[in-house]
C-alpha positions as CSV (number, residue, x, y, z in Angstrom):
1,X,193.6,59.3,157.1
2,X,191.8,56.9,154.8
3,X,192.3,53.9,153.3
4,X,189.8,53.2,149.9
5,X,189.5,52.1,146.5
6,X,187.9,54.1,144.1
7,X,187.2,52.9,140.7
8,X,186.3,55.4,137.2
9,X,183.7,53.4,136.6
10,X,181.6,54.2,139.7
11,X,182.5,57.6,139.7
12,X,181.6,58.1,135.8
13,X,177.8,57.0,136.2
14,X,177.6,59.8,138.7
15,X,175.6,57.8,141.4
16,X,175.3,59.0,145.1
17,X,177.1,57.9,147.4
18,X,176.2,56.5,150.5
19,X,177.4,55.9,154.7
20,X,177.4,52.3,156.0
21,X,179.5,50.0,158.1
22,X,181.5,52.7,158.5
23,X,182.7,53.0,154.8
24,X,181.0,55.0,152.1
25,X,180.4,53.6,149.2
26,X,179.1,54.0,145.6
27,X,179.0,50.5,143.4
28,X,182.3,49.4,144.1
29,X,184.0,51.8,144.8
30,X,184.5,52.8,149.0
31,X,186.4,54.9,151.1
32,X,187.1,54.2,154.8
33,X,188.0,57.0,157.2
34,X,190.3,56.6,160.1
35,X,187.8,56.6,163.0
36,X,188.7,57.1,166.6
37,X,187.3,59.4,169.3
38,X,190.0,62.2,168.7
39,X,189.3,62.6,164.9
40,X,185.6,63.4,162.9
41,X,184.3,62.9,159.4
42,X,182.3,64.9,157.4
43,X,180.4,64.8,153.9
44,X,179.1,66.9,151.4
45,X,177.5,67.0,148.0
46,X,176.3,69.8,145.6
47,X,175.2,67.2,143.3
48,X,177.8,67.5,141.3
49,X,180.8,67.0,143.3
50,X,181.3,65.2,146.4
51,X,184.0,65.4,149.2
52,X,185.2,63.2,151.8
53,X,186.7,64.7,154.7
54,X,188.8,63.0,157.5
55,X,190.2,65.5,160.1
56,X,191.7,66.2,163.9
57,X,189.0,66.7,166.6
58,X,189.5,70.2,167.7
59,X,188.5,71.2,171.5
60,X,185.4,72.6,171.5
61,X,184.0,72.1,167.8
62,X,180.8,70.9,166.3
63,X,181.4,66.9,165.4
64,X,180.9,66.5,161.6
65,X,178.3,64.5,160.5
66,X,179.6,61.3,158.0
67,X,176.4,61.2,155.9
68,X,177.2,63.1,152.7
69,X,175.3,66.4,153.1
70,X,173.4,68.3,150.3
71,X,174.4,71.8,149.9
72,X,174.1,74.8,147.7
73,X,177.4,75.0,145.0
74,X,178.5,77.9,147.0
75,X,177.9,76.6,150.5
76,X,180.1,73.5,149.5
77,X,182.7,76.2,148.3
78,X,182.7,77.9,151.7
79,X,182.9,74.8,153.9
80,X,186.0,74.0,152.4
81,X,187.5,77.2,152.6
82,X,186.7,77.6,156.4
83,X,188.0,74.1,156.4
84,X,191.9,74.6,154.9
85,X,191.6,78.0,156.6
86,X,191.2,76.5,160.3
87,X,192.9,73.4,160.5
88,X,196.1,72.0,159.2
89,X,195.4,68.0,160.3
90,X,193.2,66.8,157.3
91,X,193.1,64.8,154.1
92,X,189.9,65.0,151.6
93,X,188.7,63.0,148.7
94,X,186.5,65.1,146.3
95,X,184.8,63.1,143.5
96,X,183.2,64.2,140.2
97,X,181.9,62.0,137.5
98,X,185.4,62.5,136.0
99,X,187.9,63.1,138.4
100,X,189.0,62.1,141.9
101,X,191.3,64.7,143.6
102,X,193.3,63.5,147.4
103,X,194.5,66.3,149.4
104,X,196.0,67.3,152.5
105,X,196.8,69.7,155.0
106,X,200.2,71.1,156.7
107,X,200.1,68.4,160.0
108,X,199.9,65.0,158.0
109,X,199.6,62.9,161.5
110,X,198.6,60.2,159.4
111,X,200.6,59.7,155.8
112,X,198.5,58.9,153.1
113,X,199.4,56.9,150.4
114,X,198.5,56.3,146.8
115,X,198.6,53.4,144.1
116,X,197.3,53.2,140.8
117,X,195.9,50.0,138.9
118,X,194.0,50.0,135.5
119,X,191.3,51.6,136.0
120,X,191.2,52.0,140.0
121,X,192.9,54.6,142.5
122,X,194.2,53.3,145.9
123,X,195.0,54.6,149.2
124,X,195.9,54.0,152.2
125,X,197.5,55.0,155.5
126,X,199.3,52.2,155.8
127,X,202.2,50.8,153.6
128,X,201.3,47.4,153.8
129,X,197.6,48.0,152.4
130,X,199.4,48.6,149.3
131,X,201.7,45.3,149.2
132,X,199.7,43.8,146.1
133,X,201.0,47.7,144.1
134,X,204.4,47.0,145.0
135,X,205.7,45.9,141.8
136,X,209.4,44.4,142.8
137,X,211.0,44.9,139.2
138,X,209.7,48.3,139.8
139,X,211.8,49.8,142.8
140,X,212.5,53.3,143.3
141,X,216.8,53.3,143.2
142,X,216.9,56.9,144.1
143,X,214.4,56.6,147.4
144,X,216.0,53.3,148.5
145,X,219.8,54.8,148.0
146,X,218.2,57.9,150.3
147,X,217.7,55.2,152.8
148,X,221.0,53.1,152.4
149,X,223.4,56.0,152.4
150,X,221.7,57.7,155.5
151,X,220.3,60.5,153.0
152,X,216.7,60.6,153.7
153,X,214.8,63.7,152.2
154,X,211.4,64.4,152.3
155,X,209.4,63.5,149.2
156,X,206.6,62.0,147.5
157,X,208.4,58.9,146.2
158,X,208.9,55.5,148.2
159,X,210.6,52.5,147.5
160,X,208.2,51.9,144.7
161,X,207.5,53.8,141.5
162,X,204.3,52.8,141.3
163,X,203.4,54.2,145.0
164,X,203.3,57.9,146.4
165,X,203.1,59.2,149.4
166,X,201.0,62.7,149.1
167,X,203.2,65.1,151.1
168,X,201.5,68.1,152.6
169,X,199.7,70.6,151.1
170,X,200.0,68.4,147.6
171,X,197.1,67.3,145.7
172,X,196.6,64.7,143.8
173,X,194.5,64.2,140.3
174,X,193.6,61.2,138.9
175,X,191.2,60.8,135.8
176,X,190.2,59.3,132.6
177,X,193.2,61.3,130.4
178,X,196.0,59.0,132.2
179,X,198.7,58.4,135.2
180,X,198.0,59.9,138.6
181,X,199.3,63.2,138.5
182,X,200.7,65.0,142.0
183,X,201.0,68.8,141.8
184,X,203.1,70.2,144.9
185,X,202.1,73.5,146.8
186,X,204.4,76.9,146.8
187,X,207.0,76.9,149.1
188,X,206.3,77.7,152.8
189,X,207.6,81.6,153.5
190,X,210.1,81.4,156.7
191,X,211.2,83.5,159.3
192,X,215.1,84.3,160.7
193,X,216.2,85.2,164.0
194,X,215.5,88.5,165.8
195,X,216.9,90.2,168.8
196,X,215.3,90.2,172.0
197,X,214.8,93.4,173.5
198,X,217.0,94.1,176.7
199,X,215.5,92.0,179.8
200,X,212.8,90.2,177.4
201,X,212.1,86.6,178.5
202,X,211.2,84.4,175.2
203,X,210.2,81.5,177.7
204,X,206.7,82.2,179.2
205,X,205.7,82.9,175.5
206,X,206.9,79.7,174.3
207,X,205.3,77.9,177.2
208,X,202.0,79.8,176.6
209,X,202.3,78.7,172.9
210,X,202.7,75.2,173.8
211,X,200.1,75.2,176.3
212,X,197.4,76.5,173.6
213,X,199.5,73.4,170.9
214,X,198.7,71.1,173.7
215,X,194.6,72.2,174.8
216,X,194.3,72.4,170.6
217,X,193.0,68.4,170.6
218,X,190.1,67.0,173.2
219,X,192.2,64.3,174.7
220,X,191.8,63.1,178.5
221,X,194.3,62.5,180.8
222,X,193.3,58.9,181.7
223,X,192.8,57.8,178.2
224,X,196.5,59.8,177.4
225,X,199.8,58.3,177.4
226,X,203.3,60.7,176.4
227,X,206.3,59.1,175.3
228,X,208.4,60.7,178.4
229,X,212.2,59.4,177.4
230,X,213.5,62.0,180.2
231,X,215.2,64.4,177.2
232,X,214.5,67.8,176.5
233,X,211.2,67.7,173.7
234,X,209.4,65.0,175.8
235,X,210.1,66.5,179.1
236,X,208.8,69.8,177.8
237,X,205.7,68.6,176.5
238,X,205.3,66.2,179.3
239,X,205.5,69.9,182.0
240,X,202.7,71.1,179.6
241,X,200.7,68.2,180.0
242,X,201.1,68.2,183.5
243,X,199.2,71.8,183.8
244,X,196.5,71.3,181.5
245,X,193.1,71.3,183.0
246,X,192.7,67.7,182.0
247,X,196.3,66.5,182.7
248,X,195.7,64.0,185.4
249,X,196.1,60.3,184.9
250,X,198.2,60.6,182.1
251,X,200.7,57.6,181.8
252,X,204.5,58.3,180.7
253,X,205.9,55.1,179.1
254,X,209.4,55.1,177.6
255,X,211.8,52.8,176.2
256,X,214.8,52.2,178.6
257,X,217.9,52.3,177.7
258,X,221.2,49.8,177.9
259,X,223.3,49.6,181.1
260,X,225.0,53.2,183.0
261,X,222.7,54.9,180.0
262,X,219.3,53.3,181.5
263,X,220.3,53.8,185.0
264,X,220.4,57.7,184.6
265,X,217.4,57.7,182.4
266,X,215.0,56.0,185.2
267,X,216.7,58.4,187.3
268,X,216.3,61.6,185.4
269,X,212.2,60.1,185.0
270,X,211.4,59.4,188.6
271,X,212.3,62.7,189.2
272,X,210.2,64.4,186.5
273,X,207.3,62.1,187.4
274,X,208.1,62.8,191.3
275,X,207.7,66.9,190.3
276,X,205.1,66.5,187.7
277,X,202.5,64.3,190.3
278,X,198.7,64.8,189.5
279,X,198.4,60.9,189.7
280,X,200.0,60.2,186.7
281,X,201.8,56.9,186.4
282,X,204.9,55.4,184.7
283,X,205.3,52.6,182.2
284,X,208.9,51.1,181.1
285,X,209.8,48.7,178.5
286,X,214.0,47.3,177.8
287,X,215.2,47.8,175.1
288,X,217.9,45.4,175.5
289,X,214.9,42.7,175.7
290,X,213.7,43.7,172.2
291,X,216.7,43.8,170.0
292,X,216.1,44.0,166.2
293,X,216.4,41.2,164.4
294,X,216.6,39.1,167.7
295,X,215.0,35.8,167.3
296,X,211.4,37.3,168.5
297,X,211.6,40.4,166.4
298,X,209.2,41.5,163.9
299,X,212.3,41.7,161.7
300,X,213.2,37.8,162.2
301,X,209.5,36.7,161.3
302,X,208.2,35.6,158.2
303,X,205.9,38.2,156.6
304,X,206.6,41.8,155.0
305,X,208.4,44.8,157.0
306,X,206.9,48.6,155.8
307,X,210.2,50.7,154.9
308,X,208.7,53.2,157.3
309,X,209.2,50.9,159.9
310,X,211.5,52.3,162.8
311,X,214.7,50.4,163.6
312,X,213.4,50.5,167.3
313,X,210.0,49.1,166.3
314,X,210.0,46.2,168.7
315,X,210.4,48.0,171.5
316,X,208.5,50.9,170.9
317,X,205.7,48.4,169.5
318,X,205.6,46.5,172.9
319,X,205.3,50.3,174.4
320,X,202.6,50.6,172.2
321,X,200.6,47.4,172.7
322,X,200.8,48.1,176.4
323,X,199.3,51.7,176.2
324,X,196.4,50.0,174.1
325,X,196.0,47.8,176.7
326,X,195.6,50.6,179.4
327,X,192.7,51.1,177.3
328,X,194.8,54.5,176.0
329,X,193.6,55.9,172.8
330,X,196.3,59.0,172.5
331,X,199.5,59.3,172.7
332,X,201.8,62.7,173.1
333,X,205.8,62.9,171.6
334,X,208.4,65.3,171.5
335,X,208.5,64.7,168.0
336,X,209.6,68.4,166.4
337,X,211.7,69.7,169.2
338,X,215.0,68.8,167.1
339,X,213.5,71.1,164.3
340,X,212.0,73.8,166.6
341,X,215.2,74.7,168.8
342,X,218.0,73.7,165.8
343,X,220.7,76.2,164.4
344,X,220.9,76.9,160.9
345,X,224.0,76.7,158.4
346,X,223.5,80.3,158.3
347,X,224.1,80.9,162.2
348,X,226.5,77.8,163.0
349,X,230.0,79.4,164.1
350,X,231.1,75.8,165.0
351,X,230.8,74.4,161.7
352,X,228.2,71.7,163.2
353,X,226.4,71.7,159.7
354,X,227.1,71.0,156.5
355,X,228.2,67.8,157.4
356,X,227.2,64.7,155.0
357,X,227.8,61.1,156.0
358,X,230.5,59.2,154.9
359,X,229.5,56.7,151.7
360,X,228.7,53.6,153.5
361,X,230.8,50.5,152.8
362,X,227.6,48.6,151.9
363,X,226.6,50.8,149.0
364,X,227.0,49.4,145.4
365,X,227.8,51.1,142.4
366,X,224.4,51.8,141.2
367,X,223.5,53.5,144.6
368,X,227.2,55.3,144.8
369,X,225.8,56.2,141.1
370,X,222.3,57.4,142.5
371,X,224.0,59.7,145.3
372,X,224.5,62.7,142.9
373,X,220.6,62.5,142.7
374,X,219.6,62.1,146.2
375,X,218.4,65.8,146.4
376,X,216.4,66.1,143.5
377,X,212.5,65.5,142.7
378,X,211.8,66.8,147.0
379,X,209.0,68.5,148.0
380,X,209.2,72.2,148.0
381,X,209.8,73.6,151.9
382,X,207.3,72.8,154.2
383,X,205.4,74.8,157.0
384,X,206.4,72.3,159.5
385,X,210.2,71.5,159.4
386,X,210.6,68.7,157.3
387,X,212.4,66.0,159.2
388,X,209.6,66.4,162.0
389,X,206.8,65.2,158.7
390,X,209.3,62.3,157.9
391,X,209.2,61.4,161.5
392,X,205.7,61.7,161.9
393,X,205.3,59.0,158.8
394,X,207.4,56.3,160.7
395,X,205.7,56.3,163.6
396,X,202.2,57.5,162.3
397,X,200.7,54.2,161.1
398,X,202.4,51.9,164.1
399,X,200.5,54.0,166.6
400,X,196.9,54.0,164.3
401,X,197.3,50.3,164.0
402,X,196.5,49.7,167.8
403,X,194.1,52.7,168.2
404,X,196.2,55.2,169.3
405,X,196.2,58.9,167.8
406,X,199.6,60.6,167.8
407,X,199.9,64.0,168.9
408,X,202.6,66.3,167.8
409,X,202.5,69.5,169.6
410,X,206.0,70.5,169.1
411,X,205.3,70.7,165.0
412,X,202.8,73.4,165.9
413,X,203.0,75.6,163.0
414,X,203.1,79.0,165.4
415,X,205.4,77.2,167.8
416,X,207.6,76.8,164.8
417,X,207.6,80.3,163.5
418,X,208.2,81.9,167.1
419,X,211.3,79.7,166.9
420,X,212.4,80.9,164.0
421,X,212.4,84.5,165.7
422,X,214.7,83.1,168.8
423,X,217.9,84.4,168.9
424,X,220.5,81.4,168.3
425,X,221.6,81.5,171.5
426,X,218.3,80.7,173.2
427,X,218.0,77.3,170.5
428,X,222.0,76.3,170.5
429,X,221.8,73.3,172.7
430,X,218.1,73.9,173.5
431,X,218.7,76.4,176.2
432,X,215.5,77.7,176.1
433,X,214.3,73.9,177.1
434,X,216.7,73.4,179.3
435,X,215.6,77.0,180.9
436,X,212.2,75.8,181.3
437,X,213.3,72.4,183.2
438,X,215.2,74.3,185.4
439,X,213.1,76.6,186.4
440,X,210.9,73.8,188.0
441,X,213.5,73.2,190.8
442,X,214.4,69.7,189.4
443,X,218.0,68.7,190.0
444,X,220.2,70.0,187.8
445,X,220.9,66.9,185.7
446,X,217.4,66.3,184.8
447,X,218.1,69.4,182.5
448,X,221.9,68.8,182.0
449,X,222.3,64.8,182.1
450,X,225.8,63.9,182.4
451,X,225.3,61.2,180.0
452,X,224.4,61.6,176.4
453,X,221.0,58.8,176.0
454,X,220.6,57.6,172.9
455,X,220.0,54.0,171.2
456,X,223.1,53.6,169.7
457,X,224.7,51.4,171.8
458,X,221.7,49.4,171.9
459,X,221.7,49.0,168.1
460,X,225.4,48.7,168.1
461,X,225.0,45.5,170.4
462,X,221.6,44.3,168.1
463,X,224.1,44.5,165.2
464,X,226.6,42.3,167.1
465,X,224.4,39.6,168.1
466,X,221.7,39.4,165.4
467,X,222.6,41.8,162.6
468,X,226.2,39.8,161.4
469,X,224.3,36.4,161.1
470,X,221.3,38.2,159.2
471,X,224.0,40.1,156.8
472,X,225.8,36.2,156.5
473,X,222.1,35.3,155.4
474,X,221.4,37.6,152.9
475,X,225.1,36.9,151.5
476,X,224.2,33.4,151.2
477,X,220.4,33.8,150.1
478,X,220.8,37.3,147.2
479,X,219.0,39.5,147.5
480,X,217.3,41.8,145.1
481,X,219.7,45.3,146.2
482,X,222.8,43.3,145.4
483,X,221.2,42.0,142.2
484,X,220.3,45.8,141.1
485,X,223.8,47.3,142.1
486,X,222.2,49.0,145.5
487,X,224.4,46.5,147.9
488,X,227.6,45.9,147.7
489,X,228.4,42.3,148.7
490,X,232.0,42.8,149.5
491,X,231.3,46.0,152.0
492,X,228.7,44.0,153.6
493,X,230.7,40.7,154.0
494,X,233.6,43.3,155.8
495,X,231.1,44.7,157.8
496,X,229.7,41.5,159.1
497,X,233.2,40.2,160.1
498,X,234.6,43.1,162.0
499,X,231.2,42.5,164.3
500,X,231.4,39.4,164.3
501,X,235.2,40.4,165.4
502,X,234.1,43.0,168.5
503,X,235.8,45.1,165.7
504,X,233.2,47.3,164.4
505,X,233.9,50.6,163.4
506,X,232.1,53.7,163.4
507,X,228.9,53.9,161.6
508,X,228.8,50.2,161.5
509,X,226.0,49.6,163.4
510,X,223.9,51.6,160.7
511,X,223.8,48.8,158.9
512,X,220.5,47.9,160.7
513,X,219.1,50.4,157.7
514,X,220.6,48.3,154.8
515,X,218.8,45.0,156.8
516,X,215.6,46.9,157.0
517,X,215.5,48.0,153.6
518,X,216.6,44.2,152.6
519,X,213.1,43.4,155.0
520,X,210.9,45.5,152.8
521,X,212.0,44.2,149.4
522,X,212.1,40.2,150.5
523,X,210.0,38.0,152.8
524,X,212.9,35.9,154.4
């Protein structure tokens, strides 16, 4: 949640510092908080050490005050302890005339980041922030292979060595004896399945526990927007929405799908929206009218791409930009309903997991190389399932670019252990979802869609149209990946013909992550 530069020379002549412009600062040196009506600041100083704090409002507590504070050695002790003990959305900087230490909590809404230069520790929440610490001959191979062979863990390392992103509950150390130096927490302790006792019903507890997620942050509904697609996690959350006491005015905005896939989606939403009511109002956006790497995409322009970036980003950033101009400054997914309702290896009779992708065609020998490696140097388990924090980085920073605060309530840390109780048959196929969409009296295929919605037809067709001619590009221009072994020039020359055919295969179309990684590496 911040974005600074903090130097060891300020912090070594042990000068105060001080709140202006919306920055503190001390010689130098500064730190900028995220600001926005749905998160608070605080300061503090026992004269020795200082800490920055940027957290999640919380319904119904005391605002912080971003003046640094003077307080007793123990007092400063205590108001950190209360503050990893009640919330899990926050970072903090804490400064000594020696040392500056960057942690965080379990949520991480916003991803922090971390770069290094001589004598100078950066951060930011944004990727881009940290373009000039990009060092090109200094590429990650291992994080970029993750991202090319569809392998993506969650970890501290990027597509650059010489950035980090601090996962949660890490900290991070930097000082006068050297490097930045990250030290990762325990693992989280998890939970298996129990039985239900005979005629229990697990879904008015779950809806309580996402009612008390939902009421958790002091959002209002005409300032609120949720990303209502029509599936299960959205839906869900949107139903909570709908009966909190502020929950009227909210607008649902989604991305529309292609063709017979779109048609049944804006079906399946004005009904939701037609049960739901409460003067809440809908906002659509095509995603057939923002195809990556069309000749208006972000991807086509000149100028850098963040590797966080999602391969839906035009659409989703149109979405975006038109919440904003709603004058909407929160925004509510379904992000962690995936994680919350999924089956483990353990429990899967139908041999659903284990699976690994197929090497992709474009890979080159060094990544093919780097695959055996993919799994190592990750973060230790996390409390909140760890594809719902990797999630929460991509879209993080495109939402707190335009003012809008993302809300997760799905990633709930209690939502996610009473999950882990369910039986597996209430999560297989997210029956206990589906129980509570059908137990509103909506039509049976707002719950049961006879269609399967997803984007990748839509990014099937992006790769037809725009993605061959980029890959013919790249082929003609080099690029970097090819140069270092990562792309393979021959699987990506066959890949571009058989679209260019109408031939593609399967798993063709995932290309569009070998293109966005190209984006990151090279301004085109």
């Amino acid at each position: 949640m911040f974005h600074f530069c903090i130097s060891r020379g300020d912090i070594a002549t042990g000068r105060a510092w001080t709140w202006t412009g919306g920055r503190w600062h001390c010689g130098s040196s500064w730190i900028e908080p995220y600001r926005h009506t749905l998160t608070e600041q605080i300061a503090l100083t026992d004269g020795i050490r200082t800490v920055f704090v940027s957290a999640a409002r919380k319904t119904g507590a005391p605002s912080g005050r971003p003046e640094p504070t003077p307080v007793s050695p123990g007092d400063y002790d205590r108001a950190l302890r209360r503050l990893r003990e009640d919330r899990d959305d926050w970072t903090a900087i804490e400064v000594t005339d020696a040392h500056t230490v960057v942690s965080t909590g379990t949520a991480c809404t916003a991803p922090q980041y971390l770069a290094t230069s001589t004598d100078a520790l950066h951060g930011s929440w944004d990727l881009l922030d940290l373009r000039d610490h990009q060092h090109p001959d200094r590429v990650d191979h291992i994080a970029i292979t993750r991202h090319l062979a569809l392998r993506n863990r969650y970890s501290a390392s990027t597509f650059w060595q010489d950035i980090r992103l601090l996962t949660e509950r890490a900290t991070a150390r930097f000082g006068p004896e050297g490097p930045l130096v990250i030290q990762f927490p325990e693992p989280a302790e998890h939970s298996r399945a129990r039985s239900l006792q005979d005629g229990n019903d697990p879904v008015p507890l779950f809806q309580d526990l996402l009612d008390l997620s939902v009421s958790r942050a002091p959002w209002r509904g005409s300032r609120t927007a949720v990303q209502l697609s029509g599936g299960m996690d959205s839906t869900v959350v949107s139903l909570a929405l709908r009966t909190a006491p502020q929950g009227a005015g909210v607008t649902a905005g989604t991305v529309v799908l292609d063709h017979e896939r779109g048609t049944q989606q804006n079906e399946r939403r004005r009904l939701i929206l037609d049960y739901i009511a409460s003067g809440w109002s809908g906002l659509t956006v095509h995603a057939l009218d923002h195809l990556p790497y069309g000749p208006s995409s972000r991807f086509s322009r000149t100028g850098w791409i963040s590797p966080t970036t999602d391969i839906y980003g035009d659409a989703l950033d149109t979405l975006s930009d038109r919440f904003a101009d709603r004058g909407i400054d929160a925004v509510f997914s379904g992000i962690g309903g995936d994680e919350l309702m999924a089956v483990t290896a353990a429990e899967d009779r139908e041999g659903r997991h284990g699976f690994e992708p197929e090497i992709p065609p474009w890979l080159g020998p060094v990544a093919r190389g780097a695959l055996k490696d993919v799994n190592t140097v990750i973060t230790p388990a996390a409390v909140v399932p760890e594809t719902a924090l990797m999630a929460k980085t991509v879209c993080g920073p495109a939402f707190l670019r335009r003012g809008l605060w993302p809300i997760h309530p799905l990633t709930d840390p209690v939502l996610v252990r009473f999950c882990e109780w369910l039986p597996v048959e209430w999560r297989d196929r997210k029956r206990l979802m589906r129980e509570i969409i059908g137990r509103t009296g909506m039509p049976h295929q707002v719950a049961r869609p006879p269609l399967a919605e997803n984007f990748q037809q839509v990014i099937t067709l992006a790769m037809r149209r725009n993605g061959a001619p980029r890959l013919r590009k790249i082929l003609a221009e080099g690029s970097p990946l090819i140069e270092a072994g990562l792309l393979d020039p021959v699987g990506l020359a066959h890949v571009a013909s058989r679209l260019e055919g109408d031939k593609a295969t399967a798993g063709d179309h995932e290309v569009v992550f070998a293109l966005l990684v190209d984006s990151a590496l090279t301004c085109r």
